[in-house]
C-alpha positions as CSV (number, residue, x, y, z in Angstrom):
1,X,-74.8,-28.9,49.4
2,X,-72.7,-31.5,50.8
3,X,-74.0,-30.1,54.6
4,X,-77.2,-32.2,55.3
5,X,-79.4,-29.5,57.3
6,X,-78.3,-26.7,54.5
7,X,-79.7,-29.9,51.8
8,X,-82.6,-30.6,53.8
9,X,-83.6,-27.1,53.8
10,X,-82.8,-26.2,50.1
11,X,-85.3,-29.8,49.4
12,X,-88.4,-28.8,51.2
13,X,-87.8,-25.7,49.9
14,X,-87.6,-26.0,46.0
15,X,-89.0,-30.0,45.7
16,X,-90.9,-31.0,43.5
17,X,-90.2,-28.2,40.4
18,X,-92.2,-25.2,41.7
19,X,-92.7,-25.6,44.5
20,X,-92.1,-21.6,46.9
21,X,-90.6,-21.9,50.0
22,X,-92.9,-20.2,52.1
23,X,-95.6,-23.0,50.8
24,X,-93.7,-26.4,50.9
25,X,-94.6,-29.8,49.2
26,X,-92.6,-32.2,51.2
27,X,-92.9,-33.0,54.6
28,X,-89.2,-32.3,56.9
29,X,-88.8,-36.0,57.2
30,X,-89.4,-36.7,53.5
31,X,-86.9,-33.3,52.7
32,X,-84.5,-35.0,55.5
33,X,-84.2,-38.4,53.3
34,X,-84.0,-36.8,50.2
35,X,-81.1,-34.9,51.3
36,X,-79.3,-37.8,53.0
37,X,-80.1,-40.3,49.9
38,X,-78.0,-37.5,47.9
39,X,-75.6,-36.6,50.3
40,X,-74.8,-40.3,50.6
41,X,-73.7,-40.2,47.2
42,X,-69.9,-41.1,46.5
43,X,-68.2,-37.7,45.6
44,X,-64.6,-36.7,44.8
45,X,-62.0,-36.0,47.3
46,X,-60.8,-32.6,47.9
47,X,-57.1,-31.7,49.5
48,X,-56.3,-29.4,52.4
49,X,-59.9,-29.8,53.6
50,X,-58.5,-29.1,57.5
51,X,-58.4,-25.4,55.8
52,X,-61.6,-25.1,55.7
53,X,-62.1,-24.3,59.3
54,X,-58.9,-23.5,60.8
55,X,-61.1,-22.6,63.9
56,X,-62.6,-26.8,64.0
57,X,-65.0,-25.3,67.3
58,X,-66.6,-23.1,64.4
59,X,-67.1,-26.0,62.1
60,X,-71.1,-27.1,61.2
61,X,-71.9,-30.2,62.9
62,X,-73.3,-31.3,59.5
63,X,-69.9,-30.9,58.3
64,X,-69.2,-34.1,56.6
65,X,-65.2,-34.7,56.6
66,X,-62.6,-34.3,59.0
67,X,-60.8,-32.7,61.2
68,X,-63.2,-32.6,64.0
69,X,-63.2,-31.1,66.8
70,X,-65.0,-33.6,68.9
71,X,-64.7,-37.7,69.1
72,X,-68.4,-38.2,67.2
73,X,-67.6,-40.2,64.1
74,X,-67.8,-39.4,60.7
75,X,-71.5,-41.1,60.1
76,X,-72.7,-39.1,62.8
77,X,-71.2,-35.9,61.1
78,X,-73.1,-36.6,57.6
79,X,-76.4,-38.1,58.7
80,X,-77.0,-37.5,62.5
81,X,-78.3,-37.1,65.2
82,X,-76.4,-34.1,65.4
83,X,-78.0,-32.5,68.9
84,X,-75.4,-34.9,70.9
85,X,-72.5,-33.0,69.1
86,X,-74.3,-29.5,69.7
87,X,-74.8,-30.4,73.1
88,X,-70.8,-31.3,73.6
89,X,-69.6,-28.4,71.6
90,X,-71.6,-25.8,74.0
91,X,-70.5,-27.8,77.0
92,X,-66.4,-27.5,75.8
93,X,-67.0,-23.8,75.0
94,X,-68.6,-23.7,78.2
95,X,-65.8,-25.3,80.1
96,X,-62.8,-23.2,78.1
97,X,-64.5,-19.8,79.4
């Protein structure tokens, strides 16, 4: 859950207690700032997280710790905008084919 569009979705989804996914109580924005209030939250620190995606072009935007494989910083990564990363990701892939 640390990735902020998986969180987003999981909120609006099953918030308040109840609540079916195919009929949502929240709103997107209020899901959205639910799931960046908790995602805000200190958590441990794991090791060897460049392991994760040894591949960093394959990475979520929404990833939240480095290695990156783009100059956005790390805020940017956990709370957004993330279209501006999309947007250079496609244009790199673009370029390297």
């Amino acid at each position: 859950m640390h990735r902020l569009i998986a969180s987003a979705s999981f909120v609006r989804a099953n918030m308040p207690f109840g609540t079916h996914y195919d009929a949502p109580v929240l709103s997107a924005e209020d899901a959205w700032d639910v799931a960046a209030f908790l995602n805000s939250q200190p958590r441990p620190l794991r090791a060897n997280l460049e392991r994760d995606y040894p591949n960093r072009a394959r990475k979520p935007v929404d990833a939240p710790f480095p290695p990156f494989a783009d100059k956005f910083p790390l805020e940017q990564h956990r709370l957004g905008p993330f279209k501006p990363i999309q947007d250079a990701l496609a244009a790199n892939s673009a370029s390297a084919n």
